[in-house]
C-alpha positions in Angstrom: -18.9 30.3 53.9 -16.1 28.3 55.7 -18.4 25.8 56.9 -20.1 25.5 53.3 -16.7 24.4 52.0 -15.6 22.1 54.6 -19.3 20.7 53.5 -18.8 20.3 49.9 -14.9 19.0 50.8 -16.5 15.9 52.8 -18.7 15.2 49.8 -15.8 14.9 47.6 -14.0 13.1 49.7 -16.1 9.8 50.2 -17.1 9.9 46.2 -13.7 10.1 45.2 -12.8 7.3 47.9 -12.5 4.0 45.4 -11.1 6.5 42.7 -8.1 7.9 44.2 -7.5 5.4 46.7 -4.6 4.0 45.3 -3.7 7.0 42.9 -0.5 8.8 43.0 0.2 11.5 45.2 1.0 14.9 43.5 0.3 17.4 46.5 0.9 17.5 50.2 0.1 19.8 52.8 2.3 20.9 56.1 0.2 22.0 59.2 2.5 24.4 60.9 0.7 25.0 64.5 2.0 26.9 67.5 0.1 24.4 69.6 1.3 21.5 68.3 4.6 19.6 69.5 5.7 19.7 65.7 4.1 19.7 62.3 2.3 16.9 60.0 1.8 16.3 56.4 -0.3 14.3 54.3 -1.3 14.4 50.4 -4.7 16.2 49.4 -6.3 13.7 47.6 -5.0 10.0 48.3 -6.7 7.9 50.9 -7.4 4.4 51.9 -10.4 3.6 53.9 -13.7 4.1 53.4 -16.5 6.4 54.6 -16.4 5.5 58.7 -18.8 6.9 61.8 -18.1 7.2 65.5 -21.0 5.4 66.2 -23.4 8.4 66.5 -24.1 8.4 62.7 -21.7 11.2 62.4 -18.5 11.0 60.4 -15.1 10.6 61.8 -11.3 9.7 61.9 -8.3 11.6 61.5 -9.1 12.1 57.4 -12.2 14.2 58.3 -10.1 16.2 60.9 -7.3 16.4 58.1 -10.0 17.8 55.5 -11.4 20.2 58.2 -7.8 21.5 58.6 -7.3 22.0 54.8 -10.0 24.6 54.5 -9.6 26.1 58.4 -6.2 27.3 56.4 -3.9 25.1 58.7 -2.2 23.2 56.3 0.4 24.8 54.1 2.3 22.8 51.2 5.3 20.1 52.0 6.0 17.1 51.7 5.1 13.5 52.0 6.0 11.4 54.1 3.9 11.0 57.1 0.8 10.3 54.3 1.4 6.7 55.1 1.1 6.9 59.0 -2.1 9.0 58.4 -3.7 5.9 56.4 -2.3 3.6 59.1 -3.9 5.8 61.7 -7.1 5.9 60.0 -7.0 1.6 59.3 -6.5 1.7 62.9 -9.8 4.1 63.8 -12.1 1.8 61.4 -11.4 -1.7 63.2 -12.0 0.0 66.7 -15.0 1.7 65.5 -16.0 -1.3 63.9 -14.9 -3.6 66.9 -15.8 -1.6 69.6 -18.3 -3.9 71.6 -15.4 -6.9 71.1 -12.8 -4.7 72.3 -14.5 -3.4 75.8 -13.9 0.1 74.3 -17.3 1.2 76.2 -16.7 2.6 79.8 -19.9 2.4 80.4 -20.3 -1.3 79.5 -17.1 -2.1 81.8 -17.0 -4.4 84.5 -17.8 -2.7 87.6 -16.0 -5.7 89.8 -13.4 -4.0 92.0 -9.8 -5.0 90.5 -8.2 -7.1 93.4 -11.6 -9.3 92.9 -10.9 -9.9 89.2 -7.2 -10.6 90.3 -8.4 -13.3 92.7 -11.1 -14.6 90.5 -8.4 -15.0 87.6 -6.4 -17.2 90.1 -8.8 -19.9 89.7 -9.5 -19.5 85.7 -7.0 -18.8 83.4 -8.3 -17.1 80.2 -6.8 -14.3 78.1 -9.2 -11.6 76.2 -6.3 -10.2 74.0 -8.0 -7.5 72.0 -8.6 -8.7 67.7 -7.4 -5.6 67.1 -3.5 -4.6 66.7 -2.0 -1.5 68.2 0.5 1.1 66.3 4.1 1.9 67.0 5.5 4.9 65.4 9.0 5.5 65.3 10.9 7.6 63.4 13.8 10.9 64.4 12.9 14.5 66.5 10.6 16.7 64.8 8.7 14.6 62.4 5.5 14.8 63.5 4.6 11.3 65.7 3.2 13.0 69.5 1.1 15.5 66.7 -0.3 12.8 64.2 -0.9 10.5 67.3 -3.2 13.4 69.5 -4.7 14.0 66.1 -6.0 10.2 65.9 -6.5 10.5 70.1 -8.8 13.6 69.9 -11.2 12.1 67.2 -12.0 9.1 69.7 -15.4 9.1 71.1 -15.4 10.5 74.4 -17.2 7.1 75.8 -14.4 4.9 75.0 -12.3 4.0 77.7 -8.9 5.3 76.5 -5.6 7.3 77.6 -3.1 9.9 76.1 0.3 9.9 78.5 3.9 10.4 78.2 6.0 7.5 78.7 7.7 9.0 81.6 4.5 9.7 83.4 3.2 6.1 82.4 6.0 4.3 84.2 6.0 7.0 87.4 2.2 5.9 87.8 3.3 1.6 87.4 5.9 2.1 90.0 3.3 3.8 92.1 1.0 1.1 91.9 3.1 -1.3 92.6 4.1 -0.1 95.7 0.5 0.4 96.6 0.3 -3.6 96.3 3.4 -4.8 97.7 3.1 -8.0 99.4 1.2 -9.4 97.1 2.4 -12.7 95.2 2.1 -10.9 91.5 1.5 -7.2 92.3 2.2 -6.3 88.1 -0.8 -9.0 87.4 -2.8 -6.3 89.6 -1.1 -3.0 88.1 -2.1 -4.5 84.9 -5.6 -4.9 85.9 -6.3 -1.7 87.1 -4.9 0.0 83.8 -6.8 -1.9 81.8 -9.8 -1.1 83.3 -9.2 2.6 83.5 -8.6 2.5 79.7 -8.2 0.2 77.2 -6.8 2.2 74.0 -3.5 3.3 75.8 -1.6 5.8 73.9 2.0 6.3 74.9 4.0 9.5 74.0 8.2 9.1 73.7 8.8 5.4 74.2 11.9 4.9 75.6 13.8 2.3 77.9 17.1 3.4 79.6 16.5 2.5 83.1 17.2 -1.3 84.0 14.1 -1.2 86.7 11.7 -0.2 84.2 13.8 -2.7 81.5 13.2 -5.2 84.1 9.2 -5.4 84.4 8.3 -4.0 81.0 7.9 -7.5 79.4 5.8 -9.0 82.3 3.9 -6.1 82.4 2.6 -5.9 79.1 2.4 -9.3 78.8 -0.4 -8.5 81.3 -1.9 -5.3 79.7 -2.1 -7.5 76.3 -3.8 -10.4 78.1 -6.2 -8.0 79.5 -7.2 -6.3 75.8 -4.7 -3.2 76.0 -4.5 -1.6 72.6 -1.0 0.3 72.3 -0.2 3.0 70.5 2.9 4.2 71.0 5.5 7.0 69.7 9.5 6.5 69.9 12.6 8.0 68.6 13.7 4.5 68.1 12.7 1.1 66.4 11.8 -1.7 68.8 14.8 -3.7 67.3 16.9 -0.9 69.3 15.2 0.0 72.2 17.6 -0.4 75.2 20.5 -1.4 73.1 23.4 -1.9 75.2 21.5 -1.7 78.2 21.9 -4.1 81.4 20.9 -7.6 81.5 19.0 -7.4 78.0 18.0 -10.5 77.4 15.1 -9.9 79.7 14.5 -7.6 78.1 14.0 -8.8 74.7 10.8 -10.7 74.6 9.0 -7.8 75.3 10.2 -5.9 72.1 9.0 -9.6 70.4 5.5 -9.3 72.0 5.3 -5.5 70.9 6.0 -6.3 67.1 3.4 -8.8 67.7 1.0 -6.7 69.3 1.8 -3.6 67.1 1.9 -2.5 63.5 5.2 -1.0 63.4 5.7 2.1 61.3 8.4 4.5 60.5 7.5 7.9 59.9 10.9 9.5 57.6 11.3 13.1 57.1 14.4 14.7 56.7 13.2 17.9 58.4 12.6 18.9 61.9 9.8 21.4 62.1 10.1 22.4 65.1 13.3 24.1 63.8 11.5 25.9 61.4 10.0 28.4 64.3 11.5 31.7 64.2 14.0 32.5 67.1 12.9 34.9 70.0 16.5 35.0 71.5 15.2 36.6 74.8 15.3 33.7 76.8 18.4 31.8 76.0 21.5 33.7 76.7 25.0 32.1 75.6 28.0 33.0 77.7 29.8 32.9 81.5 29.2 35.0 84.1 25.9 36.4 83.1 24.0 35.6 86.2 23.2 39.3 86.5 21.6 39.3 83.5 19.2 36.3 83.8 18.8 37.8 87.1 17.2 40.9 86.4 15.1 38.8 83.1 13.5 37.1 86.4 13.0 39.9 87.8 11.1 41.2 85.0 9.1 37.8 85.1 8.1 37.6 88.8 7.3 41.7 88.4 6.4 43.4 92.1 5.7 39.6 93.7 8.3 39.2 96.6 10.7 36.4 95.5 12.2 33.6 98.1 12.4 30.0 99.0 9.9 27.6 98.7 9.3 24.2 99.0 7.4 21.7 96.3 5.9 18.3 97.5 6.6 15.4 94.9 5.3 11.9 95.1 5.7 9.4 97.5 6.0 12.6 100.4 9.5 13.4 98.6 10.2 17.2 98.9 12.0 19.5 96.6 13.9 22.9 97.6 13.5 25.8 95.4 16.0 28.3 96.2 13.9 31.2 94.5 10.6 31.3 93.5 7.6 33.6 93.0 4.5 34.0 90.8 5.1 30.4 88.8 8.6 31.3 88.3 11.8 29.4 90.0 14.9 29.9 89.8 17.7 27.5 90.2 21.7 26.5 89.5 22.1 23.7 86.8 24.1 21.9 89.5 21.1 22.5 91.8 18.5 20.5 89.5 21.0 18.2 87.6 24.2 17.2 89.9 21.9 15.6 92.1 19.8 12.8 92.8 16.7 13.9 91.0 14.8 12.2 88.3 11.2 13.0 86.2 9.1 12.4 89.8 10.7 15.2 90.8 10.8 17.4 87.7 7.1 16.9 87.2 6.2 17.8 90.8 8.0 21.3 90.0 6.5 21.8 87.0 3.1 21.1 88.7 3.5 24.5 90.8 5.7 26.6 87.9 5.0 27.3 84.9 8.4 29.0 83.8 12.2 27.7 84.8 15.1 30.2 85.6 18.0 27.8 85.0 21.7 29.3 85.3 24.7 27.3 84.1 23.9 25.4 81.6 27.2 23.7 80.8 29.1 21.6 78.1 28.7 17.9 78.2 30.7 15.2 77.7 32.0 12.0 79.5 32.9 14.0 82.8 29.1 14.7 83.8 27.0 12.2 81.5 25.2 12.1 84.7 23.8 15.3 84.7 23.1 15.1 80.8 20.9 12.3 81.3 18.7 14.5 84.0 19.7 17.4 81.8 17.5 15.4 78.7 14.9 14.4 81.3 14.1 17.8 82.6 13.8 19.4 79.0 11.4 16.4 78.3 9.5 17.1 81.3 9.0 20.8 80.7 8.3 20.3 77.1 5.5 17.9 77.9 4.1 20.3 80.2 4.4 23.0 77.9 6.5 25.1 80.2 9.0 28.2 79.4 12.9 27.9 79.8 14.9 31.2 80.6 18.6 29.9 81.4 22.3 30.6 80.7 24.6 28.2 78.9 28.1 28.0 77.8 26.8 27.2 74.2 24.1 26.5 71.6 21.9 24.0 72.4 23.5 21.8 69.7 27.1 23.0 71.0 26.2 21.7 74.3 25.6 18.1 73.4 28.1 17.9 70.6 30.6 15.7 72.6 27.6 13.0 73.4 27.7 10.3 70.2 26.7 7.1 70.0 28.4 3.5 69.1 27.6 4.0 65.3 29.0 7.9 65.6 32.0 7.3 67.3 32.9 4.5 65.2 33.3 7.0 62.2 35.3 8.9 64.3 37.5 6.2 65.5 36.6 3.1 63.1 39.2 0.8 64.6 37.7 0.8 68.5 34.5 2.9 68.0 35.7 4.2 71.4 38.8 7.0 72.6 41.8 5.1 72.8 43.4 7.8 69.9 45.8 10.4 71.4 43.7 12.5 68.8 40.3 12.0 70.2 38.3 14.0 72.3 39.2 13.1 75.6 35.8 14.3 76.9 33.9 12.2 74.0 31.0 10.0 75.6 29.7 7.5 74.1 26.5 6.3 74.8 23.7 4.9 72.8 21.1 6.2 75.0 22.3 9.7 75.2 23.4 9.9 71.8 19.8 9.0 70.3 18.1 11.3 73.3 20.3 14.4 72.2 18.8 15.3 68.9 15.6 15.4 70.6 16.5 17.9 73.2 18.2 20.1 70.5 14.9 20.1 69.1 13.0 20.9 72.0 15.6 23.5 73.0 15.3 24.8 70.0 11.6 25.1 69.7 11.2 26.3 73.5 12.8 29.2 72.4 10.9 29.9 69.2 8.6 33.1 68.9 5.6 30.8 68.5 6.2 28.6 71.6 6.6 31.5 74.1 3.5 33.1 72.4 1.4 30.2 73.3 3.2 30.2 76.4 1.7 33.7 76.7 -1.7 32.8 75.7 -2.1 29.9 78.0 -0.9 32.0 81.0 -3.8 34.4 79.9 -6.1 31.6 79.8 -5.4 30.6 83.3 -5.6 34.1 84.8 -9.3 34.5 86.6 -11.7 37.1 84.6 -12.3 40.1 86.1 
């Protein structure tokens, strides 16, 4: 019966196309899904492109997957505003699909020349095969749906195309890797550039964000390459390009790449003045607020880990680096905030521990402010880390996860708090307040993910996927 109405739905969708194309919008749905990073809406019957295939005849595009939704029961009503990124998404779908040969979207059409030949080849003939089609930057605050309407355009791709789906952190972990494989030569990012492209042309890129000066540093050249070489970006951020690493060192060379982006780009905001991921109902079993409670995330552990023997172990990261847990068993570690975020670790190292564990014991979770801004910035980049690889959190901390950022604001906050220096020089400030722009845009994100991590619905799927994993008897 389902599948007779999802049927009968696709009819009525391409014969109302041309009628409600432009019509106004008088319902919207919310999908509310466990495993998704948060939730997306998107009106019932408006839409702006027409009837589109994936090349096999069949019909496709993140519309269809929005109608198959509506009657699988995933959607629930709220509100509008991600209807225009869904329309932008599917604009985007029909020019590749329709592109596709112009593009090199076809792995199996690709250029099987090894990569340092096409380097040394491209020596000798300058040429540039940007792609006719523009990519899509979405931007817009925690919560509002971008990472879940962009894997909702990813997954409808064709499974021949040459693309990728990473997080931004990952993406720039593999370019310094790269580079390093080809030091020596005379333009080692003209090679790194190569060798992405040809692993995948439609490059999507999950939490954009700049606030390391290296990375600042090689971003524009490198993507001056990717472009050259037909990249298609898509790309989610918490943050405009106008503002991405504001403040940050030696900017300037920075800014032509956020000029070549808005070139290479549609840029869209997606507003909402709700975080879903808030809306998930609090387990509480997981999170524990107060000091001197290692006994008690001690024995949760214990619970965890069950009759497996629990001791030291030893995770290998890249590059041959080496990382010391002080307690581990059955996926689970266990480890001091100042073990994991007073030292010199960064997301190499988070993601080669989350590669082995599935589940962090984490004790001490403190308050921050200007004294350890440090450890808040590793702080922010381990949550990131374990959110993207969908791993469970069990820690003690002297507050709420809002609490615990409270004292970080940025330039634009701290000049409503002190409007004549937008800085601490009042004896009435907060002599703990730090300001920084970078920190104070990342924290609202890792409330959220804090938040959400320890949801009921989060640790569920948590459950489930641990399941999944487990061999069948």
């Amino acid at each position: 019966m389902r599948l007779l109405l999802l049927s009968l739905r696709r009819v009525t969708l391409f014969s109302r196309h041309q009628r409600y194309a432009f019509a106004p919008i008088h319902n919207c749905l919310i999908s509310i899904n466990p495993s998704t990073s948060s939730s997306s809406l998107y009106s019932a019957s408006s839409f702006c492109s027409s009837p589109h295939s994936n090349g096999d005849g069949k019909i496709a595009g993140p519309l269809v997957e929005y109608e198959r939704r509506i009657v699988a029961g995933e959607l629930l009503d709220g509100d509008l505003c991600q209807l225009g990124t869904l329309r932008e998404l599917q604009r985007l779908y029909d020019e590749l699909v329709q592109s596709a040969d112009a593009c090199r979207l076809d792995r199996y059409s690709a250029s099987a020349k090894s990569t340092r030949s096409n380097w040394f080849w491209n020596k000798f003939v300058s040429h540039s095969s940007v792609s006719p089609v523009k990519g899509l930057y979405l931007y817009g605050g925690v919560g509002t749906g971008k990472t879940m309407l962009m894997d909702l355009f990813f997954h409808q791709l064709p499974a021949s195309w040459r693309t990728q789906r990473i997080h931004f952190h990952n993406f720039m972990l593999s370019v310094h890797s790269r580079l390093q494989k080809h030091k020596g030569l005379e333009d080692p990012l003209e090679v790194v550039g190569l060798e992405i492209a040809d692993e995948a042309i439609l490059l999507c890129l999950d939490e954009f964000m700049v606030n390391d000066v290296a990375d600042a540093l090689i971003l524009n050249r490198l993507f001056r390459h990717l472009f050259n070489n037909g990249i298609i970006l898509v790309a989610t951020s918490n943050r405009a390009p106008d503002n991405l690493y504001e403040g940050g060192l030696q900017r300037d060379l920075f800014l032509p790449f956020i000029s070549t982006l808005k070139e290479r780009c549609v840029v869209r905001e997606i507003g909402s003045s709700v975080d879903y991921r808030k809306l998930t109902s609090a387990e509480e079993e997981f999170y524990f607020i107060g000091k001197d409670i290692s006994g008690l995330l001690k024995q949760k552990f214990q619970l965890l880990v069950g009759d497996q023997p629990a001791g030291p172990q030893v995770v290998e990261v890249v590059m041959g680096r080496k990382l010391q847990v002080p307690l581990a068993a059955d996926g689970c570690a266990y480890f001091l905030f100042e073990e994991l975020c007073d030292r010199p670790l960064g997301a190499a190292d988070y993601l080669g521990l989350f590669k082995k564990f599935h589940t962090l014991a984490l004790e001490g979770v403190p308050f921050f402010g200007l004294h350890n801004r440090t450890a808040a910035y590793r702080f922010v980049t381990l949550v990131d880390v374990m959110y993207e690889n969908k791993a469970r959190l069990l820690c003690t901390a002297e507050g709420s996860p809002l609490e615990l950022l409270e004292r970080i604001v940025t330039i634009s906050d701290a000049q409503q708090i002190a409007p004549r220096t937008s800085s601490r020089s009042r004896k009435s400030d907060d002599p703990d307040l730090c300001v920084d722009n970078e920190l104070g845009f990342a924290k609202d994100r890792t409330i959220s993910r804090l938040t959400e991590m320890n949801s009921k619905e989060y640790l569920e799927q948590h459950s489930r996927m641990l399941q999944e994993k487990q061999p069948s008897s």
